[in-house]
VOMARTOR-460020 format. One record per residue (C-alpha): residue in three letters; x, y, z. Coordinates in steps of 0.25 Angstrom, whole numbers, plus 5000, padded with zeros to 4 digits. Layout:
AlaXYZ;...
//
This chain:
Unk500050005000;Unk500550144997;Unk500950225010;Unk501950305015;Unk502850365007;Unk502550294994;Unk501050354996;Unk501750494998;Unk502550464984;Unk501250414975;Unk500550534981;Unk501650634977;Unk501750564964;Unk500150584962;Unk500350724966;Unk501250754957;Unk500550684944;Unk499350764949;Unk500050884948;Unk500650864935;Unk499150804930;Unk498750944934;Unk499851024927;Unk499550954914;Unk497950994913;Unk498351114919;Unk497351104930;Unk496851194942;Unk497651214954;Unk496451194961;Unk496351064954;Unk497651014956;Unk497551054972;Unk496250964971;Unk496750854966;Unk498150864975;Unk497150874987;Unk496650744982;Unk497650664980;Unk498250714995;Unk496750664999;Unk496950534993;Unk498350504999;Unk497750535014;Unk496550445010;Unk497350325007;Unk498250355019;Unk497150365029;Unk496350245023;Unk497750155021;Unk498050195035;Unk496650145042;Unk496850015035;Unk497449955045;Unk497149795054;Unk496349805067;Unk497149675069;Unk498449725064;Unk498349835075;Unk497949735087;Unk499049645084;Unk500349625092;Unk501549695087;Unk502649595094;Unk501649475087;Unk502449435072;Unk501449315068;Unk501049305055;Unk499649235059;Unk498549265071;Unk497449165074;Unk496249245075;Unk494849225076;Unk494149315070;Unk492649355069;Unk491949445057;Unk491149475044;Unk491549415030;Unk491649535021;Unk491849475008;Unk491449364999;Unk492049245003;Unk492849174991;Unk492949014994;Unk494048974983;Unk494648824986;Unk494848795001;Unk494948945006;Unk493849065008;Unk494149205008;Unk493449325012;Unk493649435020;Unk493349465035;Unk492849595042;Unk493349555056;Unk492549595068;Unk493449515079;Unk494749435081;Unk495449365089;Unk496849345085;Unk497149235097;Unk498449315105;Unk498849275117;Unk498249345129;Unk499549455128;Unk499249475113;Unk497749515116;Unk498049605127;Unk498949675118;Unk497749715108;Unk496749725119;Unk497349875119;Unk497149905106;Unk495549845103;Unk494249825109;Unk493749695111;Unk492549615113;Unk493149515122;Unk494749465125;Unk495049425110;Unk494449475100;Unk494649585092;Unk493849685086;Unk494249725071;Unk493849775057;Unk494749705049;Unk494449635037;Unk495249505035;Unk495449415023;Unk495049265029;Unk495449145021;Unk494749025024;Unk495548895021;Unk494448795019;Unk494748665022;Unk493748575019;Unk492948555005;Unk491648565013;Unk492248705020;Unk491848755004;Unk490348765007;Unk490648825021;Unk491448945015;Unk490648955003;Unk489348975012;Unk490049105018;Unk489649245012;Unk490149405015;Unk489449445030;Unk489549325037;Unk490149335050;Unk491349235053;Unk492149195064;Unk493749135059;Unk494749085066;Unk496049085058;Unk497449145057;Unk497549295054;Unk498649325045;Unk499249455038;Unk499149445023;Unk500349415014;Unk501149525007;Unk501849524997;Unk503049434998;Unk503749474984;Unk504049594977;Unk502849644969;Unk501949544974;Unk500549534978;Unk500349604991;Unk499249534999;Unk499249595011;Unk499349725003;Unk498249694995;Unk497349655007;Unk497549785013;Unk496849855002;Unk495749765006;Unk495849825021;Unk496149685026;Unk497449635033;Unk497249515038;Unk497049365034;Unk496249265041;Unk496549115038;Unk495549005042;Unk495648855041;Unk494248795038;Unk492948845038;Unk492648805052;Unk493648925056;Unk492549035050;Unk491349035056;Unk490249115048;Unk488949165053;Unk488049235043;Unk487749395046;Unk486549415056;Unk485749545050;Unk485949635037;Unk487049715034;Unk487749765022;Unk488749665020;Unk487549595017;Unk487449655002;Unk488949604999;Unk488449485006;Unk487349474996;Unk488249524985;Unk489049394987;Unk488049314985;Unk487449364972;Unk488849374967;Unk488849204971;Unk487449184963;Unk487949264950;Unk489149204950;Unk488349054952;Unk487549094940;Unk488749134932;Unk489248994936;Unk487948924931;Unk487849014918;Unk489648984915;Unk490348864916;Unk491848844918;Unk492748954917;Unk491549054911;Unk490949044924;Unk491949124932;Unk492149204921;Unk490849274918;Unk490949274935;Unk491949364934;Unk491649454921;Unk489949464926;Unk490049464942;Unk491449504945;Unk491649374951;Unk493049304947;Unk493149194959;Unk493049084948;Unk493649154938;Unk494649044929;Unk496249094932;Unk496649064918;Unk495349154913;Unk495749264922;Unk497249264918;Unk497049244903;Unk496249374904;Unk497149424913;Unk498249414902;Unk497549514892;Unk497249604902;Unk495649564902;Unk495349544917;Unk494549664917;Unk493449594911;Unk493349514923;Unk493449634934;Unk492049694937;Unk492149824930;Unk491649944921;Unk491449864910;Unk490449774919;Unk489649894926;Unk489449964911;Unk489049814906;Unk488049814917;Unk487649964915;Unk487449954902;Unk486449824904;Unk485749894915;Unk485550034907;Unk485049954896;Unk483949854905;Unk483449984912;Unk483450054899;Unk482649934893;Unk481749924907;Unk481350074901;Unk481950144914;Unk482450294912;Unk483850344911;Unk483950394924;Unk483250274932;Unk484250194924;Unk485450244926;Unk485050234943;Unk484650084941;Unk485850044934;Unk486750154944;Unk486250054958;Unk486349944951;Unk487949964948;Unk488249914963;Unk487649794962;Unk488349764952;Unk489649824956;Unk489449704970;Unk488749604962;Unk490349624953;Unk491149614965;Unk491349754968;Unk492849764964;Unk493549894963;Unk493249904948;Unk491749864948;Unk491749984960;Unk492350074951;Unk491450054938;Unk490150054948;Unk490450174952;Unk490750254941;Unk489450174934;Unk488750234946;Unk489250364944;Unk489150374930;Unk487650314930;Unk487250424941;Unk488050544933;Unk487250504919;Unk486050494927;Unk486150634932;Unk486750684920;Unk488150734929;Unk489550674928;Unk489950614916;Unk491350614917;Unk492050464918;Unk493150504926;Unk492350574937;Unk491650454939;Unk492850364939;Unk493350454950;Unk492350434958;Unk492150304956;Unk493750294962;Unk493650404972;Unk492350324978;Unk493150204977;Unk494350244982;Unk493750324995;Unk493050214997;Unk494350124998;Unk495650194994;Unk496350044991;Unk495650044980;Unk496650104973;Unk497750004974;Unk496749904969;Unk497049854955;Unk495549834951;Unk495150004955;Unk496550034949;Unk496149974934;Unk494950014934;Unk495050164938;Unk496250174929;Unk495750104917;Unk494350184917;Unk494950324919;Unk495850274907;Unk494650244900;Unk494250384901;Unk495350454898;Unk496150374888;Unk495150314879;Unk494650454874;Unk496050494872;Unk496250364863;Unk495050364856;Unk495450474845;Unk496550374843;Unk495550264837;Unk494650334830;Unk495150264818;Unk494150144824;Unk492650134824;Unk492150204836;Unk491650074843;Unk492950004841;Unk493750144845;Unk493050114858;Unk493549994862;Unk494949994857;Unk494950124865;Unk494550084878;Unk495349934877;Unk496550004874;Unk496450114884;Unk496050004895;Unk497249944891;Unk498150064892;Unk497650104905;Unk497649964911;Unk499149944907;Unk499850004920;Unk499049944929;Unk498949814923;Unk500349784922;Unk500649844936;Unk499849734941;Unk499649634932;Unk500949644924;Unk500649604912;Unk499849634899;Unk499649584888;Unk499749634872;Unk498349564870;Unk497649654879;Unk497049764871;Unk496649664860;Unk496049564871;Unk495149674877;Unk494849744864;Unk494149604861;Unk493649544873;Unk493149664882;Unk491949704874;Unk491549554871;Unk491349514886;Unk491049674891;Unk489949684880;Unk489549534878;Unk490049424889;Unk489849514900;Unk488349554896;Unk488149414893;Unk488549354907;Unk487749474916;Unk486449434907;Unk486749274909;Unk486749304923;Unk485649364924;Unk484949284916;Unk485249174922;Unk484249204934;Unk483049194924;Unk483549104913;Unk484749004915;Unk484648944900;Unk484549084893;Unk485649134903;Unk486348994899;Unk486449034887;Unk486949164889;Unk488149094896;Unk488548984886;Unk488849124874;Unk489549204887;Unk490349074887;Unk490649064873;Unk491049224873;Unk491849184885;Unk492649064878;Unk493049154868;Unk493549254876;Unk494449144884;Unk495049104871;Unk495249234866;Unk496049264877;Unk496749134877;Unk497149154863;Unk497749284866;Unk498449234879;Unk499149124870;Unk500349194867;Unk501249264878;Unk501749364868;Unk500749454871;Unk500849474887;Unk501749564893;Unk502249564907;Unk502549694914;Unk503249744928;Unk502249814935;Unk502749974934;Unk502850094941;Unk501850194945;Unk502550284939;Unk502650204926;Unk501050174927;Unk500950364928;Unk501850374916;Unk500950264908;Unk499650334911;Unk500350464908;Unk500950444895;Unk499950364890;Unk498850474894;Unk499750584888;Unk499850514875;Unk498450474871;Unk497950624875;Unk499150684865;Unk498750584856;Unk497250604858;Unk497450764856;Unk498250744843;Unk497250654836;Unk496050734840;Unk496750844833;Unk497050784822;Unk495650724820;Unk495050864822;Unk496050914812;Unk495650814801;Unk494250844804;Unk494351004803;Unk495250994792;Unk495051114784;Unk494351074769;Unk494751224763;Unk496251234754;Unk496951354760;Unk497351444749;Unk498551434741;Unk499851464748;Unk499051474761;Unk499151374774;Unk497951314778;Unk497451354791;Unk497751214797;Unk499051194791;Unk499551204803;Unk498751144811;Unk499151034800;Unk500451044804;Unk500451044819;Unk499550994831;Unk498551084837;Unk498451204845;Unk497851194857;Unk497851024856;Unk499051024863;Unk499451134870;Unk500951094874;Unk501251074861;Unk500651224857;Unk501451294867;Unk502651234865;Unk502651274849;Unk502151414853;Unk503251414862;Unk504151394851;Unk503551484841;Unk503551594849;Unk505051574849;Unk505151554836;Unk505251414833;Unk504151414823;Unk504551294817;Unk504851224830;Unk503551254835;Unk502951194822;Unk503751064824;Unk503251054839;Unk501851084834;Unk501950964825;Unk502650844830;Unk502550884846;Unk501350814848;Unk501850684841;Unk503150694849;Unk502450694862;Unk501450574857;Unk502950504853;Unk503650534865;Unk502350484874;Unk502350364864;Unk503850334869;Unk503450354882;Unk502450264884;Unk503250144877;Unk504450174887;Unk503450174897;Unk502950034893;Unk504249974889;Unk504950014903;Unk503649954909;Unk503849824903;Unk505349824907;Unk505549724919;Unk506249804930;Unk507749844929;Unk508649784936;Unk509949864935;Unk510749764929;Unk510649694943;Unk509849544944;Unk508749494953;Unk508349364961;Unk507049384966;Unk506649254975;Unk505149274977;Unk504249244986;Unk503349134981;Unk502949054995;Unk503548914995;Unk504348904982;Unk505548984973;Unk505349084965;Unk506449174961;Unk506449264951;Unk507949324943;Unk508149434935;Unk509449444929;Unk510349574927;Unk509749574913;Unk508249544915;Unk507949424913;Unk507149344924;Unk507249194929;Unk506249134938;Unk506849024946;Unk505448944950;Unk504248994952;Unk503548934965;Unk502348884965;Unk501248834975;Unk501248694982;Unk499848624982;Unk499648504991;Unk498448504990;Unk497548364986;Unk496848314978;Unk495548324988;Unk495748454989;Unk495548514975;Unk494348584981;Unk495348664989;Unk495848714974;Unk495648874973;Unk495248924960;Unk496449014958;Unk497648954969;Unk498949014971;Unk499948994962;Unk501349074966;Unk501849074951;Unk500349134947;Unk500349244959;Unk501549264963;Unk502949224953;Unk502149264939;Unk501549404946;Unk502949444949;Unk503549414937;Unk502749494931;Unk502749614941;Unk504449584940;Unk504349614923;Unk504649484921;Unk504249484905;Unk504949334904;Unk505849234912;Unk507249194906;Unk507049054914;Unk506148994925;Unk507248914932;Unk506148794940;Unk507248744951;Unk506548604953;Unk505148554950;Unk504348594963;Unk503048664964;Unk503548774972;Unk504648804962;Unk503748774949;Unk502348794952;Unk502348954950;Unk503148934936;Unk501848884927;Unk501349034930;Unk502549104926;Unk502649024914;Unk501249054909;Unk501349204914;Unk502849244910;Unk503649214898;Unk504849124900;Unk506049074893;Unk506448964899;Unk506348864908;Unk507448794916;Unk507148674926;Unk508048574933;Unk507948464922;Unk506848364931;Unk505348334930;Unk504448374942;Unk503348284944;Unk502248394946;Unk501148454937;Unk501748594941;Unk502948554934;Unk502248474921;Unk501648604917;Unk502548684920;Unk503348614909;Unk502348624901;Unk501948754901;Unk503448784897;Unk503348684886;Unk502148754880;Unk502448884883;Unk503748864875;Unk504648894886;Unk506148824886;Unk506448734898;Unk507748694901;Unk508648594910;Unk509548654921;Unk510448594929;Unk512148574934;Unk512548544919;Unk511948654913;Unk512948764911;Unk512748904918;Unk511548984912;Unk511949144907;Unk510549204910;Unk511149344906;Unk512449414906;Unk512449424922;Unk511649304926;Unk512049154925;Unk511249034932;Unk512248904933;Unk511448784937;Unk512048684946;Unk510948574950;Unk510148474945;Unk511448404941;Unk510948314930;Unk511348194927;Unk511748154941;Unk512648014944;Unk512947984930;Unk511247984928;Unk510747994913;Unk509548084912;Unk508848064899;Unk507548144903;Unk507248244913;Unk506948164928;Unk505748184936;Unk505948214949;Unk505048214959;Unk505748294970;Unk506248404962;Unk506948494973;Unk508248394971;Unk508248424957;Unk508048574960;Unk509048674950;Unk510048744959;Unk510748854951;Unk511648984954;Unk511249124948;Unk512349224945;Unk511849364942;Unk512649464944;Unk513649414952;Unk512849354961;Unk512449204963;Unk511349154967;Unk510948994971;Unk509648934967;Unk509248814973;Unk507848774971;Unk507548674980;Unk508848574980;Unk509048484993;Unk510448464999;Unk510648324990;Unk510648434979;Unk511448534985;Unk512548434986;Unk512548384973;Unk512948534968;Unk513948554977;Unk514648424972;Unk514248454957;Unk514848594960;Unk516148534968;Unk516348454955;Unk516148554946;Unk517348644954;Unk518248514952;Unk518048524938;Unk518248684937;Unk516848714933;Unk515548744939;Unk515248854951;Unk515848844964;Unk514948814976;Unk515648884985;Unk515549004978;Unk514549084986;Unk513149114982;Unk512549264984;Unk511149184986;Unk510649054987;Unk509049014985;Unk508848934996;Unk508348784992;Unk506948734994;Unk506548845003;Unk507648825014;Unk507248675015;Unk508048585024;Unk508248485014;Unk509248605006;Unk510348705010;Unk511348625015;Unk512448685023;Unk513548635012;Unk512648705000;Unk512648845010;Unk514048825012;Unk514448794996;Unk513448904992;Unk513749015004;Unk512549094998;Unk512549255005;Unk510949245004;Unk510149155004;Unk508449144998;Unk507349035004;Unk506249044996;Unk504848985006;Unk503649015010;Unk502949075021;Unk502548975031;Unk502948845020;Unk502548715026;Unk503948665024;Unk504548765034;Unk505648815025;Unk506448865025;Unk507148765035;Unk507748835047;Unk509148745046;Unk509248795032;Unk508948935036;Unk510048905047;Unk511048865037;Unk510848975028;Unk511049065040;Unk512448985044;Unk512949005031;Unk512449175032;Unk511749175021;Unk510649295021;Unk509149225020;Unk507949275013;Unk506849195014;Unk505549215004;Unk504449175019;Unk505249275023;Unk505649395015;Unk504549365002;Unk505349374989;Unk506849404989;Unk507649504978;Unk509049514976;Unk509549614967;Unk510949564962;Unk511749654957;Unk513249634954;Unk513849554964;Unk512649624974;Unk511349584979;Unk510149674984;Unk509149604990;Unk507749634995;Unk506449555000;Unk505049575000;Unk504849565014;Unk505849635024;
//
């Protein structure tokens, strides 16, 4: 969250945009002292609110206490819908009481600082998120049967919520303190929560109400659709995307078409427009129309979900229904701005959320852009003008943002919205709200209905498909600046209004072209007008050739007049393309490389950048899943997959445009699981492994999918010679060693337990060295230092007692590795374990951690310090970790 000092610099930032804003349309200093005052209102605003969001139970807890988890029992009202997905429920909780279970000292000690009912509990306001880990099949129709407004009692553990453990990463405890909420509530069973339906009436009864007609529509959807239709015309009609497919959503995603499935303008002017035209057909006047149609936009906007851009486009439909009706405002951007002042006074966190932030921006764009870019296309039919006009203007505004967060778009984009948006906005969209509804009165008629939404729909899936199919067409971008995001909108917005200016004026001079022939060896009245741009058109441009005539650079001044204006449209031209192309540039490293050991829970995942930009991603993580074949109903419909959320989402963030090499140490789960999504999501070059099959599906399609995508794999191991990856990066493997005791291998061997077989390798870059393990066992060790100790007889080959700037410590800082004989060969200055909070296995080992301490080594361990940087420079090494 913005405070503090970086607050006081955006503000400053603002103030000094504003100023220069003013300056340019030469406005009022009574003006530009309103809108300072505004903006000074709005930083206090965002203070006062951010500093009242703060826990009752933060402020009542110990300082001395340095737990991570409390058991509390706890007693209040569910103030959300509750979402049952596989064997967890979540909703949120508005607390009333709790009791965190201290020890008598403990309670004394916030005795002083509350009010209480009796010797435990405490009263508070906070609003908790509570997952409710299910742990029965028949716990399913328990959970499902509870509803928003139902009182509960819980007993559980209370539990602070992640942050962000790498750099760039998702922020969840961040993001829940937008939502006012800091605090999780963990429950095993159902038996744990003990739900009592509300006594009287009350206003949560509407939302409680809401929910369940929001349940009905989406049943009837899911009788009118069948497979993957269903949860698609849930999410494009009702807003619902619950059971929306994955793959649907992210091949959408891909062409930059997800706003057909958030709730938003297009959606309220669809359903406008069709209760316009019933009342206009139930013969109702204008005026009793437009207020029929205006009360009826908020049950719309809570049947929809209510989301921050549905909010937005109800209450500027409102507005704008009310200002026709009584014949007031009719300017869009008033109404825009107060659809965001509302919302934003209302909850000022809005505006960090990505949902308000598209919306707003790409509406205002709308109205400001598209009537700069229209005289552009008037060489098309009006209707056709239109649409390319707004698509293209939706695109260029969306741009920013979208690859500020979503890093990526995608060459297809304009074309794919220019052909799919007003087919389903103006045909499958209509179609599904009137299925619906007729689907009260008439099942076989609304059937009907379904089955041509369906074949609409199928079409849609395989056009985008078709255009998914090659790669070539999707870029991958770091996410920029702020400042780079101002200087888009300002170049781009100072180009289209030149270029508006100059082709207005030359359509009005084509138009008023004079029909009369001056007289011989007399200029024309509008020879020069031929011959320059316009008085008055662009007044810059008119000063600055009066300035020079008045000197007496009269032919100067005729010069400027002519070719001034394309200059600035050139330059501007240039401008923006250096914009784009330093924004598509991955970071610079100041010829210095980079070993970035993420955080990715209970596996590897390292990430290295060489001195000359290329990237290597040595594993990928992955998620373990022990899980039964009995428990398939424990299965969620989209379940965490580290490569998906985590490894892929900072590639791209990083500007990783494509991979030299995904190196897979060994053929485990937690090294390969998260390397099918980055071969899907990023373009790679190769692949290296240790030369053995992995008995696992993980690892079969894996293979597979870099079979099919084309993608070189290749064998590593001790007899391979080293590997120049640039001019300052070499990588010299020295296990598996292959053939081993005179063994003849003819095909690649399957080995069951891979960590054995695991490739251990040492990277130079820039003078420094650094000792990847994987996850090799002591026996493995040994054989390299023997293999190494050969190698010195024979004059070849590195030296083991060479030391190592860093060594990745193997399997975690498992026992069964880092012996003291392969510290003592190595003598590594630093050394990386790479666990999980709280793993199951313990690691890493505390004799490890010993040894590693013996041998003074420095330690960084990912449980503990998230993802880990080290910036190697030559013969130097800077490093930084995400947690302190």
């Amino acid at each position: 969250m913005y405070d503090g000092w970086r607050l006081a610099l955006i503000a400053a930032g603002l103030m000094l945009l504003l100023l220069a804003v003013c300056h340019w349309g030469r406005t009022g200093p009574l003006f530009v002292f309103c809108m300072l005052c505004s903006l000074c209102c709005s930083t206090i605003y965002w203070e006062w609110h951010d500093a009242l969001n703060v826990s009752d139970l933060e402020l009542r807890l110990p300082a001395a206490e340095t737990v991570d988890t409390y058991p509390v029992t706890a007693q209040g009202v569910i103030s959300s819908p509750v979402e049952v997905d596989g064997d967890r429920a979540d909703f949120k909780v508005s607390l009333q009481k709790a009791d965190l279970g201290f020890r008598q000292s403990t309670l004394t000690h916030m005795k002083t600082h509350a009010h209480q009912d009796n010797d435990q509990d405490l009263k508070t306001h906070d609003v908790v998120m509570v997952q409710v880990r299910l742990l029965d099949k028949s716990e399913l129709d328990i959970a499902g049967q509870w509803q928003r407004g139902d009182h509960i009692q819980l007993t559980g553990e209370l539990q602070k919520p992640g942050e962000a453990r790498n750099f760039d990463g998702f922020d969840y405890l961040q993001y829940l303190r937008t939502q006012n909420m800091h605090w999780i509530i963990k429950v095993k069973g159902a038996d744990q929560a003990q739900i009592t339906p509300p006594d009287g009436w009350s206003l949560s009864h509407i939302l409680r109400w809401n929910d369940s007609a929001r349940d009905t529509l989406g049943g009837k959807l899911e009788q009118l659709y069948t497979g993957v239709h269903a949860g698609y015309m849930k999410g494009l009609v009702i807003g619902n995307q619950d059971d929306l497919d994955p793959d649907t959503f992210m091949e959408f995603s891909r062409l930059g078409l997800t706003h057909i499935l958030a709730i938003s303008g297009m959606h309220v002017a669809v359903v406008v427009g069709c209760l316009l035209f019933l009342c206009t057909t139930l013969r109702m006047t204008r005026e009793t129309s437009l207020t029929v149609v205006m009360w009826l936009i908020p049950v719309y906007v809570l049947l929809t979900g209510a989301s921050p851009s549905i909010v937005r486009a109800g209450i500027m439909g409102m507005i704008g229904l009310y200002a026709a009706r009584r014949r007031l405002l009719k300017d869009g951007l008033h109404i825009l701005s107060a659809a965001a002042l509302a919302m934003l006074l209302w909850n000022p966190y809005f505006l960090v959320n990505v949902s308000f932030q598209l919306s707003f921006i790409v509406t205002a764009g709308l109205m400001i852009f598209v009537p700069k870019l229209m005289p552009l296309l008037r060489f098309m039919p009006r209707w056709l003008a239109g649409t390319v006009g707004i698509t293209v203007v939706a695109q260029l505004i969306s741009f920013p943002l979208t690859i500020y967060y979503f890093n990526q778009v995608s060459l297809l984009s304009v074309i794919a919205n220019l052909i799919l948006v007003p087919v389903i906005s103006l045909i499958v969209l209509p179609l599904g709200m009137v299925s619906l509804l007729l689907s009260w009165v008439w099942m076989r008629g609304a059937g009907w209905l379904a089955n041509i939404t369906e074949w609409l729909n199928q079409l849609t899936f395989r056009i985008v498909e078709w255009m998914n199919a090659s790669s070539a067409f999707m870029t991958l971008w770091p996410s920029p600046s702020l400042a780079w995001i101002l200087a888009y909108y300002v170049a781009l917005y100072v180009l289209l209004s030149i270029v508006k200016k100059k082709s207005e004026h030359q359509g009005a001079a084509m138009n008023n072209s004079d029909d009369t022939v001056p007289l011989e060896g007399r200029d024309s009245l509008n020879s020069r007008a031929d011959l320059s741009e316009p008085t008055a058109v662009f007044p810059l441009v008119d000063q600055w050739a009066g300035s020079l005539r008045w000197r007496g650079f009269i032919t100067t001044s005729h010069y400027v007049e002519r070719y001034a204006v394309r200059s600035v449209i050139m330059l501007l031209s240039v401008v923006l393309g250096a914009l784009l192309y330093t924004g598509y540039q991955s970071p610079s490293m100041g010829g210095a490389g980079l070993v970035q050991f993420l955080d990715v829970g209970q596996g590897d995942s390292i990430l290295v950048t060489t001195p000359e930009g290329k990237h290597i991603l040595i594993d990928g993580g992955g998620t373990v899943n022990f899980r039964k074949e009995k428990d398939a109903w424990k299965e969620r419909k989209a379940p965490f997959e580290v490569g998906e959320k985590v490894v892929v989402p900072l590639l791209k963030k990083r500007g990783v445009h494509q991979l030299e090499a995904v190196i897979m140490t060994h053929g485990d789960q937690d090294h390969i699981g998260g390397l099918l999504a980055v071969l899907k999501e990023i373009p790679v070059k190769s692949v290296v492994f240790n030369g053995t099959l992995a008995d696992s599906d993980s690892f079969r399609e894996l293979m597979s999918t870099a079979v099919q995508r084309n993608v070189p794999i290749y064998q590593a191991g001790a007899e391979r010679g080293p590997w120049k990856v640039d001019k300052y990066t070499d990588i010299q493997f020295l296990f598996p060693i292959f053939p081993e005791s005179g063994e003849t291998i003819n095909s690649l061997p399957l080995i069951k337990e891979q960590n054995h077989a695991s490739l251990v390798f040492v990277l130079q870059m820039n003078g420094s060295r650094v000792l990847f393990t994987g996850d090799t066992d002591q026996a493995a060790e040994q054989k390299i230092l023997l293999h190494l100790e050969e190698l010195l007889h024979e004059g070849s080959g590195l030296q083991a007692d060479n030391p190592v700037d860093v060594m990745k410590v193997a399997h975690h800082g498992s026992k069964t590795s880092t012996s003291a004989a392969w510290l003592n060969a190595w003598k590594p200055r630093t050394a990386v374990i790479s666990a999980g909070v709280n793993n199951m296995y313990g690691h890493p080992h505390p004799d490890v951690v010993g040894r590693l301490e013996r041998s003074g080594s420095i330690i960084y361990q990912t449980n503990l310090h998230g993802e880990v940087q080290m910036r190697m420079k030559e013969n130097h090494i800077e490093i930084r970790t995400k947690l302190p």
